[in-house]
TORRO-441923 format. One record per residue (C-alpha): residue number from 1; residue in one letter; chain; x, z, y. Coordinates in steps of 0.2 Angstrom, whole numbers, plus 5000, padded with zeros to 4 digits. Each point is the difference from the previous one (the first is absolute). Example, Ala and Ser with C-alpha at 12.3 -4.5 7.8 and 13.67 -1.06 7.14 Angstrom:
  nr rest kette    X    Z    Y
   1    A     A 5062 5039 4978
   2    S     A 5006 4997 5017
This chain:
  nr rest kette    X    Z    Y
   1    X     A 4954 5026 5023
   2    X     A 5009 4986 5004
   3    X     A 5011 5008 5015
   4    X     A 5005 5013 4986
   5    X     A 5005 4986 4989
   6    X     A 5010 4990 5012
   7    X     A 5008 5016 5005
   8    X     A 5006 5005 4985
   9    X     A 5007 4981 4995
  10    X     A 5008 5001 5018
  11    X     A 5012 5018 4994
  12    X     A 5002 4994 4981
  13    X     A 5007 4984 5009
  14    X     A 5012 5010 5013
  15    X     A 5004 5011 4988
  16    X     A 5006 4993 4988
  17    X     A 5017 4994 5006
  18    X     A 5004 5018 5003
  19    X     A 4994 5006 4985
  20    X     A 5013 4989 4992
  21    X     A 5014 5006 5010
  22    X     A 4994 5019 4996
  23    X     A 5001 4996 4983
  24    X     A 5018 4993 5000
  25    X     A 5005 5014 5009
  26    X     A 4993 5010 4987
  27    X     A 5012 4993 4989
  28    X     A 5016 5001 5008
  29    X     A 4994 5017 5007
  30    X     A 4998 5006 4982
  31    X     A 5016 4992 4994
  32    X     A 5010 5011 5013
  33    X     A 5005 4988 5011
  34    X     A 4992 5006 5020
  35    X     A 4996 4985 5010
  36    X     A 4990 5004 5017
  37    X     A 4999 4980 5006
  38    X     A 4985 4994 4990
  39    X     A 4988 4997 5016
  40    X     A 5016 4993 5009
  41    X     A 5004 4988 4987
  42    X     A 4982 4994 4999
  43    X     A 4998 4997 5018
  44    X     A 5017 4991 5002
  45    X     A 4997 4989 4986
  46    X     A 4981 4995 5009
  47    X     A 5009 4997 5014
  48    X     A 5015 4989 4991
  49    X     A 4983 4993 4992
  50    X     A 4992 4997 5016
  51    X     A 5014 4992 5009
  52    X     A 5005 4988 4986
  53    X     A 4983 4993 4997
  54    X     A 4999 4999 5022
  55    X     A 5017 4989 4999
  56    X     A 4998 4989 4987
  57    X     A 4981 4999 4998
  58    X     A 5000 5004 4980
  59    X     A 4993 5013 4993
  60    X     A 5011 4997 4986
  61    X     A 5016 5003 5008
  62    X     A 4992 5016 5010
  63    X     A 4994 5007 4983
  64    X     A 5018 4997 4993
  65    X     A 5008 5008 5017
  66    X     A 4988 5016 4999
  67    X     A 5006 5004 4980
């Protein structure tokens, strides 16, 4: 019982971010606009995230560098 549990916190947890980018492309997909870089916009902005945070050592300025 408690390995189900901790599996099923585990993918809400990691699935949540792309559940958020689904829905926003929901949006613009139903407001006519095509746009095909969801996942690539994501990743980039971890990475911007990432590297920001690795630089300057603030999670602050990484968190303002991923938006």
């Amino acid at each position: 019982m408690d390995i189900t549990v901790n599996i099923l916190l585990t993918i809400a947890t990691a699935a949540t971010p792309l559940l958020i980018a689904a829905i926003g492309e929901l949006v613009v997909e139903r407001s006519g606009v095509l746009n095909l870089g969801v996942e690539g916009m994501m990743i980039m902005g971890a990475v911007g995230g990432f590297g920001a945070t690795y630089l300057t050592g603030s999670p602050w300025i990484g968190l303002l560098a991923a938006i």
